[in-house]
TORVO-381166 format. One record per residue (C-alpha): x, y, z. Coordinates in steps of 0.5 Angstrom, whole numbers, plus 500, padded with zeros to 3 digits. Example, Ala and Ser with C-alpha at 12.3 -4.5 7.8 and 13.67 -1.06 7.14 Angstrom:
residues 2
525491516527498514
end
This chain:
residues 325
513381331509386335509393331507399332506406327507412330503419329500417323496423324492422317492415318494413310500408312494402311493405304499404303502397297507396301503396307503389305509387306508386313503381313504376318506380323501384329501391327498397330497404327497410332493416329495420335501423339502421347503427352509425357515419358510415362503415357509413352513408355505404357502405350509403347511397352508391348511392343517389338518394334517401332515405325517412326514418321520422320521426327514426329516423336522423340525417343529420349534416353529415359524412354528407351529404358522404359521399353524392355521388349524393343528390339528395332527402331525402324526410321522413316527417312535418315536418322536425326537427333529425336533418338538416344543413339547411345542409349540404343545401343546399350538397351540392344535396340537396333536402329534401321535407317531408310531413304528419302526422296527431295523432291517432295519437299522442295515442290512443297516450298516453291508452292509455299513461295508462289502461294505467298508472293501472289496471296494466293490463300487470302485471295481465295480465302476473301473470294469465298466471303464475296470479296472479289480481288481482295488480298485482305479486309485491312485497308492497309494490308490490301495490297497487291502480290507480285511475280518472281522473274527478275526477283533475288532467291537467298538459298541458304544450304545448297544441299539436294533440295536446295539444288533443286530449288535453285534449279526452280528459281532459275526457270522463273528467271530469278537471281539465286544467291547462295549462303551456307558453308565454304564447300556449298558456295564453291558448288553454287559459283562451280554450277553458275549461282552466286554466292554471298560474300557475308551473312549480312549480304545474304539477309540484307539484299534477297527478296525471298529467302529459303532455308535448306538445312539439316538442324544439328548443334551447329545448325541449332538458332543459326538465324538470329533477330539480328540476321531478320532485322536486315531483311528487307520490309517487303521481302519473304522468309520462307522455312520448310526444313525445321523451326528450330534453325531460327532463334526461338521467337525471333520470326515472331518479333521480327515480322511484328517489326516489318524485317522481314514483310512476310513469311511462309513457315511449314515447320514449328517448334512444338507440332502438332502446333498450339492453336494459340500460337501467334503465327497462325493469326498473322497477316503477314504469315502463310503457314501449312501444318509441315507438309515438307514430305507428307504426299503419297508418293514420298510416303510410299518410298519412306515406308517401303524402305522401314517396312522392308529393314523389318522384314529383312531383321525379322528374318535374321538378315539386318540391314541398313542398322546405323547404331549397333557395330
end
């Protein structure tokens, strides 16, 4: 079969041991990103099957009805809302869902906490112009980090990695609050944690807040300018699960206006992200370029699985297919 990997920005797939797993098939690698439905539908055209990274790229309904020779979409990870599932089903493409691991990510946003409540990245960033113990070159941004213990730790999503994270905070000697649904609070009080009795608490009284939630309609803006606006000015808002769970533009105004101080983002809106986007110039803002799951090993996992559902529908025996009944 013809396949192709997507958006293999790193072009780290081919290093990868179970690359081999797709040995006698025609493979093509794309480190880049196509712009548009039509640059899409003729770079992906010949093609039988497509390995997805994560939601790198998304495969609309209009899309799909421009790729005849698709057979298998096969995912990186648990299908979201980057793919006409609907749409799929009609054109008689079937989708293969894998696996995924947490702990990546969630190692991912402690080092993001640590990193921006130390100043880490200033600090080194200012060393390598001369500047020693220098948080910043602004008199008035030249302040200094600080520790974690006896800090509060806002979670909002007591999901695996947010378990995780709070297992984190909790060996740092922090206060873990828990925000989310009536079933995720009831786990954190059942597992020792606190759980906020209102949003308002939740925003208003945590130092640092983490967000650990799957976006979906529901999920989709949840945290608005009004829910930022009751942060503290020195607190931290911390985002490594996806940019669009907060209101378009609202982590912009509210770091402008100081609630909250800071923030450490690993997902954006549109990625790879605009050099002209705003948050990349802030102070106040630590970014990394959504390296949630980017490590070998989690890649080692995620692409075992979608290699091995290709493997296992090349030879008649399909299996973990989510959308074809």
């Amino acid at each position: 079969m013809k396949i192709a990997i997507l958006d293999d920005y790193q072009d780290a797939v081919r290093q990868l041991p179970c690359f081999d797993l797709l040995q006698g098939h025609e493979v093509k690698v794309f480190n880049s990103g196509a712009v548009g439905i039509g640059q899409l539908a003729i770079r992906l055209a010949p093609f039988d099957v497509l390995v997805l990274i994560r939601e790198r790229t998304v495969l609309s309904a209009a899309l799909l009805k421009k790729l005849p020779n698709l057979k298998l979409i096969s995912q990186t990870g648990k299908v979201a809302g980057h793919i006409a599932l609907a749409t799929a089903a009609e054109c008689g493409i079937s989708i293969a869902e894998g696996i995924g691991d947490p702990s990546a990510p969630a190692e991912l946003t402690w080092a993001l906490i640590m990193a921006a409540t130390r100043k880490i990245i200033p600090y080194s960033n200012n060393l390598e112009d001369g500047l020693w113990q220098m948080s910043s070159i602004h008199p008035e941004n030249n302040r200094l980090g600080r520790v974690l213990k006896g800090r509060n730790l806002g979670i909002w999503g007591y999901g695996k990695i947010g378990k995780i994270i709070a297992g984190y905070a909790k060996v740092f000697g922090m206060q873990v609050t828990i925000w989310g649904s009536e079933t995720s609070r009831l786990q954190a009080i059942q597992d020792g944690y606190q759980a906020a009795l209102t949003k308002e608490e939740f925003f208003s009284l945590n130092d640092v807040i983490s967000m650990h939630l799957r976006l979906n309609d529901v999920t989709r803006a949840i945290v608005t300018k009004a829910d930022l606006a009751l942060m503290k000015t020195d607190a931290l808002f911390v985002n490594s699960s996806r940019a669009e769970l907060v209101e378009s533009g609202a982590l912009e105004i509210a770091l402008k206006s100081g609630r909250p101080g800071f923030a450490a983002i690993d997902v954006f809106e549109n990625e790879p992200i605009s050099l002209k986007n705003p948050l990349l110039i802030m102070e106040n803002v630590l970014t990394t370029p959504h390296l949630g799951y980017v490590e070998q090993d989690s890649y080692e996992i995620y692409f075992r699985a979608a290699f091995q559902n290709i493997v296992d529908f090349a030879n008649g025996n399909p299996k973990n297919i989510v959308n074809l009944k």
